[in-house]
N, C-alpha and C positions, 0 to 999 in steps of 0.2 A: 673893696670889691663887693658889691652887691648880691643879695643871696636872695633869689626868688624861690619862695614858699609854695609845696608841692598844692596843685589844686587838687585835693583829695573832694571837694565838695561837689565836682562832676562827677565822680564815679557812681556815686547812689543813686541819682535818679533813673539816667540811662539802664541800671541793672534793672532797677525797679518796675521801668517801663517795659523793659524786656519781659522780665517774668509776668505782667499783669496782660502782653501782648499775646504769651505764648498761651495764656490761660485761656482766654477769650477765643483764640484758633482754636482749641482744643476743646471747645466746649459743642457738644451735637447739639442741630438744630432740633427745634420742639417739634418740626413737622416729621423728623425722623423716630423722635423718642415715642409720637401716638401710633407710628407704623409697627412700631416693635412692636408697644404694648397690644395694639393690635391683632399682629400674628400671637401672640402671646396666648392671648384671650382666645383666639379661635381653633392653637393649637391644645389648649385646656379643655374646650368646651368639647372638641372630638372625642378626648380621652374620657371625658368625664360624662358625656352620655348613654354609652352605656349601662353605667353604673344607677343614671337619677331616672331611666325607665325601668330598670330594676327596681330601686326603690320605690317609683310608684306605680310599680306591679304587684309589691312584698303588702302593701295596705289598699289593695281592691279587694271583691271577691272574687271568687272562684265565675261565676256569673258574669262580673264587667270582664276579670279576663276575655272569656268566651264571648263572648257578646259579638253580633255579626257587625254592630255597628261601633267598632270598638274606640276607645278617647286617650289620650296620651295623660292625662290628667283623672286619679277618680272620681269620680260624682261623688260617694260617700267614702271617708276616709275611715278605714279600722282599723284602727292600731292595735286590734285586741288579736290579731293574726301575730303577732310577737307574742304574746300570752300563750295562747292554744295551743302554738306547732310543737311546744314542748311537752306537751301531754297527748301527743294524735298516738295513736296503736299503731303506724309504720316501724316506728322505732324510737328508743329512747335518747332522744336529742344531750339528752341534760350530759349523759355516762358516755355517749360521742364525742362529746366536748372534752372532755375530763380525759376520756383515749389522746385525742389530738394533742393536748397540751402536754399529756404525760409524755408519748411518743419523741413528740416534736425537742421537747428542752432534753430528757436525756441522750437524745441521739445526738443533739447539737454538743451537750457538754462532752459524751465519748469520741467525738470527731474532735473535739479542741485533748484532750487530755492525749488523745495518738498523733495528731497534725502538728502540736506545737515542737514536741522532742522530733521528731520526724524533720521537719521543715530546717529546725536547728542545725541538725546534725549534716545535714545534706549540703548546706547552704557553708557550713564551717571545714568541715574537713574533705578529703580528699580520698577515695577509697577504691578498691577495685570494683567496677561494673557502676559504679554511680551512675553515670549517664545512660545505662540499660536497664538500672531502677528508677531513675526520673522517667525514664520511656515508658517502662511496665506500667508506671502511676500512672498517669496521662493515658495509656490505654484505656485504663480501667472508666474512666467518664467518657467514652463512648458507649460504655453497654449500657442499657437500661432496665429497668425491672421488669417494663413490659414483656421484654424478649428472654428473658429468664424464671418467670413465674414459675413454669413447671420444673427446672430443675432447683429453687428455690423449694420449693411445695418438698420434694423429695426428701431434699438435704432436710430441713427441719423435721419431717415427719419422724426421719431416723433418728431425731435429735430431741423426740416427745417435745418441743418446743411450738408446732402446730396452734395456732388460735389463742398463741399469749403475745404482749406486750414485747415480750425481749424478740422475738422474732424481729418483730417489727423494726424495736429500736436499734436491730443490730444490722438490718437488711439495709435501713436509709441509714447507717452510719460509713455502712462498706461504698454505696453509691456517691459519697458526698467528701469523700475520705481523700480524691483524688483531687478536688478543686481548694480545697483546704489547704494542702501540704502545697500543692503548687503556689499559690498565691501568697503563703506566710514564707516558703522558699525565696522567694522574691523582693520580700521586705528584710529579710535576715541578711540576704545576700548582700543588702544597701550597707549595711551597717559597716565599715571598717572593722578591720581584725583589730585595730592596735587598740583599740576599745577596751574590748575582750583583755585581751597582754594586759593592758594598765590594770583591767580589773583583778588577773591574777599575781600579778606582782604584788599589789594592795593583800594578797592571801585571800580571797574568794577563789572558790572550787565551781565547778561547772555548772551545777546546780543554781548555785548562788550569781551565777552569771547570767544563763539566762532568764532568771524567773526577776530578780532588781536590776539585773544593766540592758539587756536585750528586750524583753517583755513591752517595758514600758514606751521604745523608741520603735516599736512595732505597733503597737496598739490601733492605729488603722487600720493595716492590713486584719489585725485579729478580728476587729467590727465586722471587717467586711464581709470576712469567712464565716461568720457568727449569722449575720443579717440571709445571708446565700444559703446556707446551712438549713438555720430553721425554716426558713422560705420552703425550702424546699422538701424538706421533712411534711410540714405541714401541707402542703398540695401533694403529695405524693398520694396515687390511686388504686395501681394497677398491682401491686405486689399485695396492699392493704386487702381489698376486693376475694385473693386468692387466700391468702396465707390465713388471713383472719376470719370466722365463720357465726363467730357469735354476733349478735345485730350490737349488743352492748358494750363489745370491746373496737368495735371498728370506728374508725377517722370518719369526722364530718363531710371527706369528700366523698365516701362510701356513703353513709348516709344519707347524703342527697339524692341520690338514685333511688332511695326508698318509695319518694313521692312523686315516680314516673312508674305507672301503671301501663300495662298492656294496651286499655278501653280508655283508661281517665287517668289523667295526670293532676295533682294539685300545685298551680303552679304559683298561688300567692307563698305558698309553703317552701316551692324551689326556692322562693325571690329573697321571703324572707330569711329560709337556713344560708342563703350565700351572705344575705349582706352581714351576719352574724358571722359567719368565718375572715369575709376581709378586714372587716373591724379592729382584731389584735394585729393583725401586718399593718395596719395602716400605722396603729400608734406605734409599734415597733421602729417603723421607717419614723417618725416623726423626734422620737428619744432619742433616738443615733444618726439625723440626716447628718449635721457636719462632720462626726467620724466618718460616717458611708463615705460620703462627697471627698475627704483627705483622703481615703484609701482609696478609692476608684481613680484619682487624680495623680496622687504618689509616685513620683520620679516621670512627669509629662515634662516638668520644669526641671533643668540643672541648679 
């Protein structure tokens, strides 16, 4: 009886061709790839305009500003307007700064140190009124500081806390308290319980759960809240303006209003106190985009 030998030597190529078929479908034409980069480019250059007649608004003078005949480009560039606006007599740029950054980081780290057990806790167990305290939170990021300044103003005054730092740090930590806890709520919530269970069987106490099991498998969502947080500390104006009095302890957004005058405005000086405030969020976003990008993204995909 005769035994015919499987033809295994067809099967290879035809896959082969297949897959090198599906590749070549799959691949976008170049005249698509220059439309992208295209809109790309054009959707960048919106954004970013702005910002580069700012910049060279921040090294004219005060003169080409005003100028009737005025040029998108300086005729003489001075960079020594970065030099100077820190020693003009509106106010002290340098101890503005030093406000802002103080403000801005402990207000973020007291929002993470009340959002993280908060978020935990909500997200894990089961309690009475829960769902009337995730409600209450969430209220709370509709009010704003603008529409609160005066009773703001009050409460601190009774509280001799008036024109210091904790005012402040503790006023944008109450405002930002509510997008925090919501958003780490949400990544807590991803996690599976049986997680947790194996971690306690293993003898880890709750502590030890979430700060080495949980913590780390949320870390996006904490970026995010981190990134939003200081952002937003940092821009913050309208409560700064009221509550704070002194020229030397107030935020660089208060600040900038120094050098708008009634009759004359110095606006190489606007142009260049802002580009000096966006500068630290820039590099901020640029340290953490791929976390940003994983937390903002976080559960789109199953």
């Amino acid at each position: 009886m005769a035994v015919t030998a499987p033809a295994f030597e067809t099967i290879g190529p035809p896959a082969a061709s297949a897959r090198k078929r599906r590749y070549t479908e799959d691949q976008v034409p170049i005249g698509k790839v220059l439309l992208r980069m295209l809109a790309g480019l054009i959707v960048l250059g919106i954004f970013i305009l702005p910002y580069t007649i700012m910049f060279f608004g921040s090294v004219k003078t005060k003169a080409q500003i005003r100028s009737v005949d005025p040029t998108y480009f300086p005729v003489e560039w001075h960079w020594e307007n970065y030099v100077n606006m820190w020693s003009t007599p509106e106010t002290p740029l340098v101890q503005n700064l030093i406000s802002t950054i103080v403000i801005s980081v402990f207000a973020t780290l007291l929002v993470l140190l009340v959002a993280m057990p908060a978020a935990y806790y909500t997200a894990r167990f089961q309690f009475p009124g829960r769902m009337v305290f995730l409600f209450l939170v969430i209220v709370t990021q509709m009010l704003q500081p603008a529409v609160l300044t005066s009773g703001l103003f009050r409460q601190f005054l009774a509280f001799d806390l008036i024109d210091t730092w904790a005012a402040m740090i503790l006023i944008n930590s109450a405002f930002n308290l509510s997008f925090a806890v919501w958003i780490m709520h949400s990544f807590f919530a991803g996690i599976p319980k049986e997680v947790d269970e194996a971690a306690q069987i293993d003898g880890a106490n709750r502590l030890t759960v979430l700060f080495k099991i949980s913590l780390p498998l949320v870390w996006p969502g904490i970026v995010t809240a981190i990134v939003f947080t200081f952002v937003a500390c940092w821009n913050e104006f309208a409560a700064s303006l009221v509550i704070l009095s002194t020229a030397g302890n107030q935020p660089l957004s208060v600040a900038l209003t120094k050098f708008v005058g009634q009759y004359e405005t110095s606006w190489h000086y606007v142009f260049g106190v802002s580009i000096v405030a966006i500068v630290p969020v820039v590099i901020l976003f640029m340290l953490i985009e791929k976390r940003l990008v994983g937390g903002l993204t976080a559960g789109s995909v199953k």
